[in-house]
C-alpha positions, 0 to 999 in steps of 0.5 A: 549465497549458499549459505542463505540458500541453505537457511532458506531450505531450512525455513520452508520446512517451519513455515507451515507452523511460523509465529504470523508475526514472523511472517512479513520480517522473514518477507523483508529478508527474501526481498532484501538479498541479492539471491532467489528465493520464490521457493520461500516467498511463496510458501510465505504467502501461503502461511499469510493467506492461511493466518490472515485473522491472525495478523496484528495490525503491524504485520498485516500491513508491513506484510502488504507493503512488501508484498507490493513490491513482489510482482508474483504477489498479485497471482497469489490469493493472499492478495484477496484474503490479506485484502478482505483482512484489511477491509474488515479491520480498517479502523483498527489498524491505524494510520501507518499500518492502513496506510502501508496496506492500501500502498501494498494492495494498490501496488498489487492492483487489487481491484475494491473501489469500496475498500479504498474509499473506505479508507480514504473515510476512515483516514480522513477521520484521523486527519491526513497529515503526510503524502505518505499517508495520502499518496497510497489512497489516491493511487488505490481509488486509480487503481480501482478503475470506478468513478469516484465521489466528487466529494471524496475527491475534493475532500482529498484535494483539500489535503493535497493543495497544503502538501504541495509545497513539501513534495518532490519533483517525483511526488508532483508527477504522481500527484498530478497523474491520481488527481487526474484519474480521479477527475478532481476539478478543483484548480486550486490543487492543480495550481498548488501542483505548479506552483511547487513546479515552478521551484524545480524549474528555476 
């Protein structure tokens, strides 16, 4: 611990000037070790929400995907100006990076029912192939709170209804609660969802 403090102590005084690139690995650290270090997260945030434009694809979305999982994230304006980043470079991102971004956002509850309709589009354009690419989408369009377009809504459940027979019991609860939200009422994925049940249950 002390020596990790010391080190940390030290990095405030770089952050100012830190390579963007660096900015989510030295994230990763902070959320990794056992010992406190708010004093670094934050001046981290700072340095991300000033050099948001200079974020390539990868660090802007490992940076929202572990921010998601910081909770005095979502009181920081890094959300907002990592948010709008993101919004902006959608088709060039990629599906891994967009898919960490939207998780990272929806994790913070950043509100854009816009943006995650967009990115469940532009997902959708490169095909969905894994929940894990899927799941972030749907638990943002949850979290935007705004009625969604029926069509999106069975676009994605078409997706989901496929995958059903490789999720996890825990993927099957989270499943079933976003496609409830969303008011999908397509019971050919609510069927797939139980059929899979079925196979914990026995």
């Amino acid at each position: 611990q002390p020596i990790f403090h010391a080190l940390a102590e030290r990095m405030v005084q770089h952050v100012p000037g830190m390579d963007p690139r660096n900015i989510a690995v030295v994230m990763d650290v902070c959320s990794i070790v056992p010992f406190k270090s708010d004093f670094l997260m934050w001046a981290l945030m700072d340095r991300a929400a000033d050099s948001a434009m200079l974020l390539n694809a990868s660090a802007l979305g490992d940076a929202l995907e572990i921010l998601g999982t910081y909770p005095p994230a979502k009181d920081h304006r890094v959300v907002q100006a990592l948010g709008k980043m993101a919004a902006r470079r959608m088709d060039l991102l990629g599906p891994v990076p967009l898919a960490k971004a939207v998780k990272g956002l929806a994790n913070m509850g950043f509100a854009d029912a816009e943006m995650y309709c967009n990115a469940a589009a532009t997902h959708l354009r490169w095909g969905i192939k894994d929940f894990s690419i899927l799941e972030p989408v749907l638990h943002g369009l949850c979290v935007s709170g705004g009625v969604v377009d029926p069509r999106m809504v069975r676009l994605l459940g078409s997706h989901l209804t496929p995958m059903a027979s490789s999720l996890s019991i825990q993927e099957l609860e989270r499943a079933n609660r976003y496609m409830s939200r969303v008011l999908c009422e397509d019971e050919n994925v609510f069927k797939a969802l139980a059929d899979r049940l079925r196979v914990f249950v026995k």
